[in-house]
PDB file of N, CA, C and O in Angstrom, chain B, residues numbered from 101:
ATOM      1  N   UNK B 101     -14.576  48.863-123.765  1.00  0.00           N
ATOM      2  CA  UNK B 101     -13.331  48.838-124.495  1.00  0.00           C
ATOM      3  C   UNK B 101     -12.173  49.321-123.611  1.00  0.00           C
ATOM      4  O   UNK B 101     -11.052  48.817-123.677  1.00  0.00           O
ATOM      5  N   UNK B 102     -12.531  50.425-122.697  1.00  0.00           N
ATOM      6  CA  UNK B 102     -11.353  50.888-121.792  1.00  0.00           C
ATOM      7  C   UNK B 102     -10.976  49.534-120.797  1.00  0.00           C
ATOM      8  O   UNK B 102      -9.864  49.031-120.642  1.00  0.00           O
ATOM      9  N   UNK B 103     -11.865  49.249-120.373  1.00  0.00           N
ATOM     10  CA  UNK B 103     -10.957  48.094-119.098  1.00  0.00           C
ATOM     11  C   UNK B 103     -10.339  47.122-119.045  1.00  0.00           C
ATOM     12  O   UNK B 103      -9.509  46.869-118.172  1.00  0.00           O
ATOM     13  N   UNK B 104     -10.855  45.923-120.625  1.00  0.00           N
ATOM     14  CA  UNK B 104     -10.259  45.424-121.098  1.00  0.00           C
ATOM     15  C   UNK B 104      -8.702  45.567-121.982  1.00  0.00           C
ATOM     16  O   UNK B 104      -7.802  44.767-122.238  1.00  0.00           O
ATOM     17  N   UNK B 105      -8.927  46.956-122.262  1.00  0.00           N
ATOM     18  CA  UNK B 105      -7.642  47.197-122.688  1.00  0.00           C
ATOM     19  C   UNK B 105      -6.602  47.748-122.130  1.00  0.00           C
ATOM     20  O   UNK B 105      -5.482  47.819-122.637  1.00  0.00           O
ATOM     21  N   UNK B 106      -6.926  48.151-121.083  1.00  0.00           N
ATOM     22  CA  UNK B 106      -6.246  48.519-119.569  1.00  0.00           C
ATOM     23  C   UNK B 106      -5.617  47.859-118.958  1.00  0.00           C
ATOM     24  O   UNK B 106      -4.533  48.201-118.485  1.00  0.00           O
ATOM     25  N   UNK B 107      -6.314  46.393-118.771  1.00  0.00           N
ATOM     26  CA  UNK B 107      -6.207  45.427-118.069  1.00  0.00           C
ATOM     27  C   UNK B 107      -4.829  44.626-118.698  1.00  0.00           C
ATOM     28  O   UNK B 107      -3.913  44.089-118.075  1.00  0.00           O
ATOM     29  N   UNK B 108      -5.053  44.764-120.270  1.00  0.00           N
ATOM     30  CA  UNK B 108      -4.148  43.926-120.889  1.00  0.00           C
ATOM     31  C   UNK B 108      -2.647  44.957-120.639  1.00  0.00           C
ATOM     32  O   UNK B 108      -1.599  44.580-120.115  1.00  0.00           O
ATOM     33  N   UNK B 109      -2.935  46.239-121.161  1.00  0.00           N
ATOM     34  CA  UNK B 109      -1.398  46.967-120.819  1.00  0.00           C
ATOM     35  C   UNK B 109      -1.055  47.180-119.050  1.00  0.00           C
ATOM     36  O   UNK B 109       0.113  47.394-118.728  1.00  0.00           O
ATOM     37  N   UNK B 110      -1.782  47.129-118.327  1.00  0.00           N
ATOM     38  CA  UNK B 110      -1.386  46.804-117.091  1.00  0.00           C
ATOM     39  C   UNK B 110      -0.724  45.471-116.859  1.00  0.00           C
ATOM     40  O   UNK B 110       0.318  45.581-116.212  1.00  0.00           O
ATOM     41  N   UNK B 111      -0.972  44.514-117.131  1.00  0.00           N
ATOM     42  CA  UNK B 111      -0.401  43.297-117.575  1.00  0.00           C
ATOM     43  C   UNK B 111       0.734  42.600-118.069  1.00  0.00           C
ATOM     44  O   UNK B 111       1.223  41.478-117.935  1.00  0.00           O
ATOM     45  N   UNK B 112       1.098  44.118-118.964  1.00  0.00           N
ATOM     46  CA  UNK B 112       2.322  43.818-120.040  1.00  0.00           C
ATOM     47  C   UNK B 112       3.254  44.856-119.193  1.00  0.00           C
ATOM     48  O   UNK B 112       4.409  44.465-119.019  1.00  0.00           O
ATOM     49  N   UNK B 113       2.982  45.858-118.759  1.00  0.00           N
ATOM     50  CA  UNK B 113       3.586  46.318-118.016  1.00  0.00           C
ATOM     51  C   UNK B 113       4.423  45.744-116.582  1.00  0.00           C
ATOM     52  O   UNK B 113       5.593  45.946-116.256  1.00  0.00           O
ATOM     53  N   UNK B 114       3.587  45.133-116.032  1.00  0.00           N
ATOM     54  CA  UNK B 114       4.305  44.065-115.057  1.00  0.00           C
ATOM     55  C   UNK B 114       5.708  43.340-115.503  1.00  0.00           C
ATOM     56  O   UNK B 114       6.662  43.440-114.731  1.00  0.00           O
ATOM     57  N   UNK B 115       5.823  42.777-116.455  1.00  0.00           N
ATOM     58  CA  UNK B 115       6.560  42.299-117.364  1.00  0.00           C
ATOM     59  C   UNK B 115       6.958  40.919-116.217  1.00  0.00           C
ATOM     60  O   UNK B 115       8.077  40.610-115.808  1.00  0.00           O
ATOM     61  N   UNK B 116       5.884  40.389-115.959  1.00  0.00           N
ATOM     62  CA  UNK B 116       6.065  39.280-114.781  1.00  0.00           C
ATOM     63  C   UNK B 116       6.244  39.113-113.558  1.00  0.00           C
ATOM     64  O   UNK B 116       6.283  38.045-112.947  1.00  0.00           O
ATOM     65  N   UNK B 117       6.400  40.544-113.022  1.00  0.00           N
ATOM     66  CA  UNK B 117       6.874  41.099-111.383  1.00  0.00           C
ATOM     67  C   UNK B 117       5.452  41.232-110.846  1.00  0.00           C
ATOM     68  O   UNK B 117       4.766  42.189-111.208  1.00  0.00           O
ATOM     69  N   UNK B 118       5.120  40.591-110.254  1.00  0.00           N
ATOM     70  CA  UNK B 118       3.999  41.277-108.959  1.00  0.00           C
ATOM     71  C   UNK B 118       3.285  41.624-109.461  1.00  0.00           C
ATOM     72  O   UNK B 118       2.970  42.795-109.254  1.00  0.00           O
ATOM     73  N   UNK B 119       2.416  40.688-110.643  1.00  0.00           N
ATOM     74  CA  UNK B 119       1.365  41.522-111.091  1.00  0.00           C
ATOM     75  C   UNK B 119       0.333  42.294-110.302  1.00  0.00           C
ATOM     76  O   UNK B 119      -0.170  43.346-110.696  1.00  0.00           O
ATOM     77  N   UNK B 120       0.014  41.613-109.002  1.00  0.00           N
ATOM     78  CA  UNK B 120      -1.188  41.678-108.420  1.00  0.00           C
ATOM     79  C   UNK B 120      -0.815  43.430-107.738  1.00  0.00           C
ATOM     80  O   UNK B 120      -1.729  44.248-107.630  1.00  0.00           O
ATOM     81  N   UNK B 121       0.610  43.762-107.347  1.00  0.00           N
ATOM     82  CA  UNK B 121       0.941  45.435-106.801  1.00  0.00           C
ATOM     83  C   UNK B 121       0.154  46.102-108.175  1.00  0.00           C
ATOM     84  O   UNK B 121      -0.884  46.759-108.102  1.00  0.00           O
ATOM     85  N   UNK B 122       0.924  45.765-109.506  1.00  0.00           N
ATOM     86  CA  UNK B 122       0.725  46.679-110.571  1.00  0.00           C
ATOM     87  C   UNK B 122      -1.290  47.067-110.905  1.00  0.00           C
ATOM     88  O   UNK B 122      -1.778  48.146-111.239  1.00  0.00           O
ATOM     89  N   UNK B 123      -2.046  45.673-110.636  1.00  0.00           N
ATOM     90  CA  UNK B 123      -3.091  45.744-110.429  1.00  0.00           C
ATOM     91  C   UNK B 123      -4.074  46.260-109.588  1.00  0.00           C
ATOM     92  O   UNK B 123      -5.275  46.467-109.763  1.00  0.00           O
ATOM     93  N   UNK B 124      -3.123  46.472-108.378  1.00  0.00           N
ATOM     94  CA  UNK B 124      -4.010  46.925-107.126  1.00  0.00           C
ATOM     95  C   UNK B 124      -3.302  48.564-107.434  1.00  0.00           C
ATOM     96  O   UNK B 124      -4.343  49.184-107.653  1.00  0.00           O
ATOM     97  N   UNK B 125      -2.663  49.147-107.513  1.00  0.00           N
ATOM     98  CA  UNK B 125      -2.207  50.317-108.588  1.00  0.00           C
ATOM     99  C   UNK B 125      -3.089  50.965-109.087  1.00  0.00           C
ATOM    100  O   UNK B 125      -3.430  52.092-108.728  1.00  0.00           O
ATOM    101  N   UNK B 126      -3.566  50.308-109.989  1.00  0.00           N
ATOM    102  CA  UNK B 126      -4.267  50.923-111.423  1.00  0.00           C
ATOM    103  C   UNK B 126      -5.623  51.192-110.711  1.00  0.00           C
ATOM    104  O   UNK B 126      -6.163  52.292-110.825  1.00  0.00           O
ATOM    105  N   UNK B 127      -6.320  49.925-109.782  1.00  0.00           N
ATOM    106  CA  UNK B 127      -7.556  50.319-109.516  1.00  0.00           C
ATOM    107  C   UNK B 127      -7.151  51.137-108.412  1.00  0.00           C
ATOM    108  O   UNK B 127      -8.047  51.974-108.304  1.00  0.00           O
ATOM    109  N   UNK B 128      -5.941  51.429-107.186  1.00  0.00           N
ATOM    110  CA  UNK B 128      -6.561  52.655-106.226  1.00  0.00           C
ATOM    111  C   UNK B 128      -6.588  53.924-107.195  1.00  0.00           C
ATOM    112  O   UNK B 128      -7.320  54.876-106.922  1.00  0.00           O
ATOM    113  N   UNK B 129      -5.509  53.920-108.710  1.00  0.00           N
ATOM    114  CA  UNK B 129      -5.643  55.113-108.945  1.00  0.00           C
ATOM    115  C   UNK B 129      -7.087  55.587-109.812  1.00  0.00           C
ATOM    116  O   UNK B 129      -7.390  56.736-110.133  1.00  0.00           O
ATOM    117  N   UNK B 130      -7.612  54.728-109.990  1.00  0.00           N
ATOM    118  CA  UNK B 130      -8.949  54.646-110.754  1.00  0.00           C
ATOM    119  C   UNK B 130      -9.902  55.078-109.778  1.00  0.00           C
ATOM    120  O   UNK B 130     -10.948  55.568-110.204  1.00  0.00           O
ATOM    121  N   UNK B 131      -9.670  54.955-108.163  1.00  0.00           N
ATOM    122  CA  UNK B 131     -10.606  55.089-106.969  1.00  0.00           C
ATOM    123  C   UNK B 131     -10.196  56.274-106.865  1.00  0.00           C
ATOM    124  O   UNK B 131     -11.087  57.124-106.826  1.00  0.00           O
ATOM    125  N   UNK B 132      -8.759  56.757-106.783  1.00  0.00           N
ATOM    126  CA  UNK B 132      -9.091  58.174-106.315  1.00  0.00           C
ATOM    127  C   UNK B 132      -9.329  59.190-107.324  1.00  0.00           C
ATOM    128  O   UNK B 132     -10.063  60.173-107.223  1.00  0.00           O
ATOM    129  N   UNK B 133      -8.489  58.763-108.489  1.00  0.00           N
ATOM    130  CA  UNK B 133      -8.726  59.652-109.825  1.00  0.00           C
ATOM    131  C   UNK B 133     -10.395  60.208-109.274  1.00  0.00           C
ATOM    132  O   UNK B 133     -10.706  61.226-108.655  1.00  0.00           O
ATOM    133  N   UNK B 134     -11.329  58.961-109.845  1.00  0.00           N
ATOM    134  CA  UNK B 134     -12.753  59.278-109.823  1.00  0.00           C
ATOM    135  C   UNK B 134     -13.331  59.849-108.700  1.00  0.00           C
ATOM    136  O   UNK B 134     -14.151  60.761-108.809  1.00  0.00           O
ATOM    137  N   UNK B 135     -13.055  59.495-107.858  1.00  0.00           N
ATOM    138  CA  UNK B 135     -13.171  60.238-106.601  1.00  0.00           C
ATOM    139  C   UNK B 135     -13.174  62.155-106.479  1.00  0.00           C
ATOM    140  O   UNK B 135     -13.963  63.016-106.088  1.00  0.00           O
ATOM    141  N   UNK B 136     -11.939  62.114-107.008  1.00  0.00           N
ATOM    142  CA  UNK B 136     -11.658  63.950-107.161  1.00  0.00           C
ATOM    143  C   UNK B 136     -12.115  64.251-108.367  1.00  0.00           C
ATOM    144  O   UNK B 136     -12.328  65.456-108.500  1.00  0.00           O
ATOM    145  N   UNK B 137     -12.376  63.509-109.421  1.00  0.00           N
ATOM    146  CA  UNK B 137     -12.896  63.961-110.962  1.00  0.00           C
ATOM    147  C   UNK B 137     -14.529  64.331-110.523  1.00  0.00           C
ATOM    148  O   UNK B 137     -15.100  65.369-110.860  1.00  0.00           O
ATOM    149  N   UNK B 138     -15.090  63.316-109.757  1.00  0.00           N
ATOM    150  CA  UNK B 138     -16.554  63.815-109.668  1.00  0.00           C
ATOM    151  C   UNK B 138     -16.775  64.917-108.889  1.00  0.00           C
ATOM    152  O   UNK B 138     -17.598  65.780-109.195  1.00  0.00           O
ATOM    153  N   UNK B 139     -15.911  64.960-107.628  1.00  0.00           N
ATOM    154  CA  UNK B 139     -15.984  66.106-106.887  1.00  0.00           C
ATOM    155  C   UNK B 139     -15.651  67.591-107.704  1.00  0.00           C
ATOM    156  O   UNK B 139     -16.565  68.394-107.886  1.00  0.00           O
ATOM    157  N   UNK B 140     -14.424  67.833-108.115  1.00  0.00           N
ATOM    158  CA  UNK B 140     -14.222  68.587-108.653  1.00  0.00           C
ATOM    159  C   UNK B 140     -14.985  69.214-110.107  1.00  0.00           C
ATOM    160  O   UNK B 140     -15.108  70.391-110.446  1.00  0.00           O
ATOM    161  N   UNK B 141     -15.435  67.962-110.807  1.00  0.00           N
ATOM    162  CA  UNK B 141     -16.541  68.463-112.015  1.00  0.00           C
ATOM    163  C   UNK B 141     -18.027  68.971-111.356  1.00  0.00           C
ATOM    164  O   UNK B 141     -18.677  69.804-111.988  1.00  0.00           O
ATOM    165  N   UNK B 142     -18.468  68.517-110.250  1.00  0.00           N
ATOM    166  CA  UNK B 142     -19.854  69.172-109.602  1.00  0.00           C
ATOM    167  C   UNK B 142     -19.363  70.474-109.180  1.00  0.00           C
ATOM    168  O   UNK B 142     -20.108  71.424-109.423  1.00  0.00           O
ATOM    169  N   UNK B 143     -18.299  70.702-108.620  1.00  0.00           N
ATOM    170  CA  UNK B 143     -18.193  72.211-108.044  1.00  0.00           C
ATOM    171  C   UNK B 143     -17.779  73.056-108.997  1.00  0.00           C
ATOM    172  O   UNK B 143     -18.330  74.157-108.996  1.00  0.00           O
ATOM    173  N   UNK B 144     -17.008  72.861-109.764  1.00  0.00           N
ATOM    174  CA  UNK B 144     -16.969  73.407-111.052  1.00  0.00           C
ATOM    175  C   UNK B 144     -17.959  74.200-111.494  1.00  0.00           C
ATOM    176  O   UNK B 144     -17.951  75.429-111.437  1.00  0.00           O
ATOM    177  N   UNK B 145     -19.077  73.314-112.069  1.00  0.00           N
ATOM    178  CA  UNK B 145     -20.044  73.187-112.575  1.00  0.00           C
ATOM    179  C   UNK B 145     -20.718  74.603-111.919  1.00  0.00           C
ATOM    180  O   UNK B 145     -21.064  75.624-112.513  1.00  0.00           O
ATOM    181  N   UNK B 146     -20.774  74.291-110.513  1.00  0.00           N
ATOM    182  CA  UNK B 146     -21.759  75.207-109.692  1.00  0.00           C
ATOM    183  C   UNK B 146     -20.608  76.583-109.732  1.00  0.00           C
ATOM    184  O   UNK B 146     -21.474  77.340-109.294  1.00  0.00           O
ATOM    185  N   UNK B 147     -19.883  77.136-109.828  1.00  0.00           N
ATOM    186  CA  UNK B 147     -19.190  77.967-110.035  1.00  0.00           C
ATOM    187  C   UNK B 147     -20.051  78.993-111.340  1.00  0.00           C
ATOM    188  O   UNK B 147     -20.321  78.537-112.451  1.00  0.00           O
ATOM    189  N   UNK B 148     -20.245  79.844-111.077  1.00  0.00           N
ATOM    190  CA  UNK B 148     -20.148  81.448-111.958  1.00  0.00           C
ATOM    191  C   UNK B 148     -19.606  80.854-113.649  1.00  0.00           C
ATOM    192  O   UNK B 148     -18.474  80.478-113.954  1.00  0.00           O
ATOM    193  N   UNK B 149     -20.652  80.923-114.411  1.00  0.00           N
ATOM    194  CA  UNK B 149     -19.677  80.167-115.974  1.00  0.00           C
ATOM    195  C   UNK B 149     -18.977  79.325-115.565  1.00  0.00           C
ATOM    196  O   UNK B 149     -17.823  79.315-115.993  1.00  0.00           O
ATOM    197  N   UNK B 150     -19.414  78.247-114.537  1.00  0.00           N
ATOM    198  CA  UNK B 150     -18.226  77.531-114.498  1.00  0.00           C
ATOM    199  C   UNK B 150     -18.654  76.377-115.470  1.00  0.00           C
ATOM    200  O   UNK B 150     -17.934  75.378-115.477  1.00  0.00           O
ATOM    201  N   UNK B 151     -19.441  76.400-116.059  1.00  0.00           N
ATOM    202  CA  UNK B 151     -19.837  75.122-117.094  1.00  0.00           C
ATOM    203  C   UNK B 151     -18.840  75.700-118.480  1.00  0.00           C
ATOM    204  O   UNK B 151     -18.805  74.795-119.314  1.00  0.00           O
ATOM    205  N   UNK B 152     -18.195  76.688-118.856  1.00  0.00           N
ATOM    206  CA  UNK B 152     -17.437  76.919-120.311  1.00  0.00           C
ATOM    207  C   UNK B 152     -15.755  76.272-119.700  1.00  0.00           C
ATOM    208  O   UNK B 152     -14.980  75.585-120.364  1.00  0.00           O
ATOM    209  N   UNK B 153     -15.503  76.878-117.896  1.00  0.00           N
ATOM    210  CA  UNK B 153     -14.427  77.260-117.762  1.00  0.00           C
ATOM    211  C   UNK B 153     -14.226  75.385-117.290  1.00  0.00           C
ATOM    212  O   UNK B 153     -13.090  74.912-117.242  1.00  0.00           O
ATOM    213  N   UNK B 154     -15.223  74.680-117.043  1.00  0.00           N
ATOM    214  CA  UNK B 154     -14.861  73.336-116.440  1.00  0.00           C
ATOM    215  C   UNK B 154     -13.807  72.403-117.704  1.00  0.00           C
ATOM    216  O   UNK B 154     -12.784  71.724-117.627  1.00  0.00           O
ATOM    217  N   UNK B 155     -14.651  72.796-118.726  1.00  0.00           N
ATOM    218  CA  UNK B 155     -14.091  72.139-119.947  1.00  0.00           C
ATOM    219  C   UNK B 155     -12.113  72.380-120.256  1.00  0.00           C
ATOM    220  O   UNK B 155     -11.268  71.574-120.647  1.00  0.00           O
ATOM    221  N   UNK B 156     -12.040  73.388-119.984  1.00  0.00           N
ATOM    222  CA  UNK B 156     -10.501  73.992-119.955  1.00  0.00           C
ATOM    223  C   UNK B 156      -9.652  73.306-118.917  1.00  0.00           C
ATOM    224  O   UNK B 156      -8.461  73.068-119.116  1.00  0.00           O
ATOM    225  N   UNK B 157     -10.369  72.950-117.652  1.00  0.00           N
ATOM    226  CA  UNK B 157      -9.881  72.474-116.556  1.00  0.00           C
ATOM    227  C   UNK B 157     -10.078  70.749-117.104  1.00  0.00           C
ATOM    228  O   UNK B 157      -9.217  69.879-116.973  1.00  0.00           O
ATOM    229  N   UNK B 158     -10.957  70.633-117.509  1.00  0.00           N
ATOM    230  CA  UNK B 158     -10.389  68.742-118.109  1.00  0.00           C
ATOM    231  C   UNK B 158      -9.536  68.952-119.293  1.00  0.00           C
ATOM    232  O   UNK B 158      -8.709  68.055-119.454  1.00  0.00           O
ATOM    233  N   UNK B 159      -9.520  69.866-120.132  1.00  0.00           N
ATOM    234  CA  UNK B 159      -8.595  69.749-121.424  1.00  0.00           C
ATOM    235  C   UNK B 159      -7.517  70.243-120.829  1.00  0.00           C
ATOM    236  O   UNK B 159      -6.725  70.318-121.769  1.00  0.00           O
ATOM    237  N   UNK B 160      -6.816  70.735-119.625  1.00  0.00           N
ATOM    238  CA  UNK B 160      -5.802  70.875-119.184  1.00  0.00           C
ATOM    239  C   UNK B 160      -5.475  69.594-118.437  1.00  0.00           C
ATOM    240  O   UNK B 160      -4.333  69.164-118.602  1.00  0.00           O
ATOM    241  N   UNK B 161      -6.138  69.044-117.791  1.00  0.00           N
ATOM    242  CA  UNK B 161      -5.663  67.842-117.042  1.00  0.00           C
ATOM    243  C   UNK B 161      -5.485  66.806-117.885  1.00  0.00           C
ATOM    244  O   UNK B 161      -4.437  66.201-117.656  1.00  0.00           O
ATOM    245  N   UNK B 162      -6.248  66.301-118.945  1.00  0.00           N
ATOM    246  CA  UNK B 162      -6.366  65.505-119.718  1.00  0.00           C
ATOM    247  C   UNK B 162      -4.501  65.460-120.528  1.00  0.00           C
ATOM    248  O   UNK B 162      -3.724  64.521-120.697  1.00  0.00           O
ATOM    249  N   UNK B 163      -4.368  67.318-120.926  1.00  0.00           N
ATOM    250  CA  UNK B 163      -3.203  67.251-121.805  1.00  0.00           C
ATOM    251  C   UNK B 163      -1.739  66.952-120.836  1.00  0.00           C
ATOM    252  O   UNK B 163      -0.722  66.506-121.368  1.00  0.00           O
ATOM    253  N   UNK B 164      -1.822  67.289-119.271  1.00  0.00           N
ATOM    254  CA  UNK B 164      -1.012  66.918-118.452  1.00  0.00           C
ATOM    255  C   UNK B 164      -0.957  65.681-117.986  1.00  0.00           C
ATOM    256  O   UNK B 164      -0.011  65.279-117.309  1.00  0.00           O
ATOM    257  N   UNK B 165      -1.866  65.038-118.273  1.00  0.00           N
ATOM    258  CA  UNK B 165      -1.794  63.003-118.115  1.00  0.00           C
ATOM    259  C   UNK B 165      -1.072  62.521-119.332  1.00  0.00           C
ATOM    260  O   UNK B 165      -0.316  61.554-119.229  1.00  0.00           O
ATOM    261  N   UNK B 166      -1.251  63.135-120.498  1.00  0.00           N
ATOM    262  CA  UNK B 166      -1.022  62.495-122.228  1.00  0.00           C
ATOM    263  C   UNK B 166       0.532  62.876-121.634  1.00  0.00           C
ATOM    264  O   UNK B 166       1.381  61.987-121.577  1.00  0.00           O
ATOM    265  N   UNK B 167       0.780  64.017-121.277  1.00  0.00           N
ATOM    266  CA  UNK B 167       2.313  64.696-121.629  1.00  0.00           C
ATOM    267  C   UNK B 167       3.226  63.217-120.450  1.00  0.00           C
ATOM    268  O   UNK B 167       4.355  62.824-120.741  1.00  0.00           O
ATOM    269  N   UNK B 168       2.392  62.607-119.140  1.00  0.00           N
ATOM    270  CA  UNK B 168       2.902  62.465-118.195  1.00  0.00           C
ATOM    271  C   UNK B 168       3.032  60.757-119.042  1.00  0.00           C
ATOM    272  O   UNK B 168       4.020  60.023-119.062  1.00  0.00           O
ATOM    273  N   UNK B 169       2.074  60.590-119.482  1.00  0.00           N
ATOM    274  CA  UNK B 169       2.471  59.439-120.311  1.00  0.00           C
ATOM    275  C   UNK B 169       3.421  59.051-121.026  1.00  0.00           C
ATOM    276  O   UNK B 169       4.047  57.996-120.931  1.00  0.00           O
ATOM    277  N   UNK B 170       3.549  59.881-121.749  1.00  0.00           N
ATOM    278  CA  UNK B 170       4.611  59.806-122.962  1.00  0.00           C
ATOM    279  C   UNK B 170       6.088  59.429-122.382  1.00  0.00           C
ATOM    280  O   UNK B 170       6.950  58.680-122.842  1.00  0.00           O
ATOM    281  N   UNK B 171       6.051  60.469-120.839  1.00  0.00           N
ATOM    282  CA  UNK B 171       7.567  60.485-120.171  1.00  0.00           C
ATOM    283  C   UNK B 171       7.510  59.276-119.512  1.00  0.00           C
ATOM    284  O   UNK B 171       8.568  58.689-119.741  1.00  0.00           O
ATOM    285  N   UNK B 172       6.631  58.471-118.650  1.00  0.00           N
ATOM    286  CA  UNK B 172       6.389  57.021-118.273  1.00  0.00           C
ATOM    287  C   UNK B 172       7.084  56.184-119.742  1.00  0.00           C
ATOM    288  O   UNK B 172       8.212  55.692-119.699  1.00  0.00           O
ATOM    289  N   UNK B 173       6.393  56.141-120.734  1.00  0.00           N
ATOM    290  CA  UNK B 173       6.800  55.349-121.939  1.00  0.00           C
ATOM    291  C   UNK B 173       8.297  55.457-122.252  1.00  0.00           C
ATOM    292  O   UNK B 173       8.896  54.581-122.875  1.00  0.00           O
ATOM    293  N   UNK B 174       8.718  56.280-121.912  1.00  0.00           N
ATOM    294  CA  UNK B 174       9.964  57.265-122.312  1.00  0.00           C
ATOM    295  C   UNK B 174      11.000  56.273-121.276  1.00  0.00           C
ATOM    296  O   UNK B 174      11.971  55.629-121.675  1.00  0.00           O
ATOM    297  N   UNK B 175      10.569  56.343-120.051  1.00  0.00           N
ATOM    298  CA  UNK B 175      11.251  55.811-118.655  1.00  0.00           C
ATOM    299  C   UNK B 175      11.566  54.474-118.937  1.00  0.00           C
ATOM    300  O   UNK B 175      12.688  53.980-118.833  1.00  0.00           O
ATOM    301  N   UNK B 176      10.310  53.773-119.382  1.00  0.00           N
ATOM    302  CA  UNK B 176      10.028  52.380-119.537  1.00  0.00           C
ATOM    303  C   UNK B 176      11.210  51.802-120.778  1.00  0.00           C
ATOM    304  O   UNK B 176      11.922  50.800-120.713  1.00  0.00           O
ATOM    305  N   UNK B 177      11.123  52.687-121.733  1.00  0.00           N
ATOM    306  CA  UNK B 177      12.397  52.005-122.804  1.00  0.00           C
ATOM    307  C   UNK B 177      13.761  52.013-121.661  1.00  0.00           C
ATOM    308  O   UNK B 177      14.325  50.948-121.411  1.00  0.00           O
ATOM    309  N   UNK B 178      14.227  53.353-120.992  1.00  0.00           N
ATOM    310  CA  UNK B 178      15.311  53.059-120.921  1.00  0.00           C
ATOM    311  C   UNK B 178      15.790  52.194-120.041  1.00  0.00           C
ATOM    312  O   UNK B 178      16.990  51.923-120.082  1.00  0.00           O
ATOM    313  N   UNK B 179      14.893  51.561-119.024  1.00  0.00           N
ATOM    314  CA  UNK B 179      14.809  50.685-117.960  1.00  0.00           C
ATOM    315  C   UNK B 179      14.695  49.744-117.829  1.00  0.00           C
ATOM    316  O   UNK B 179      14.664  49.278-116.690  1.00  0.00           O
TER     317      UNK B 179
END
């Protein structure tokens, strides 16, 4: 359900410009996102309680992507 629906608002986002930049975009940030998400959730992990404190560290990143969104959406009307 995520990629397909990704794919389509990546899409609409282009708004006809270069789709293929806006596409090659989404997947490097999907390469590095995952890249540092796996790294950083294994060391975490291995950290002292770091299995209660890892969860805080994705519900903080998670709420700083939503917040970073909203201001993207925000950008996008006035532009």
């Amino acid at each position: 359900m995520v990629f397909p629906g990704s794919q389509v608002i990546t899409a609409e986002m282009s708004k006809g410009r270069n789709a293929g930049a806006y596409f090659g975009m989404w997947e490097l940030s999907w390469g590095v996102g995952g890249g540092i998400g796996n790294y950083l959730g294994s060391w975490l992990v291995k950290q002292p309680g770091g299995f209660e404190w890892s969860w805080y560290v994705y519900a903080a990143i998670g709420l700083i992507c939503c917040i970073l969104l909203v201001r993207l959406r925000d950008f996008d009307k006035k532009y």
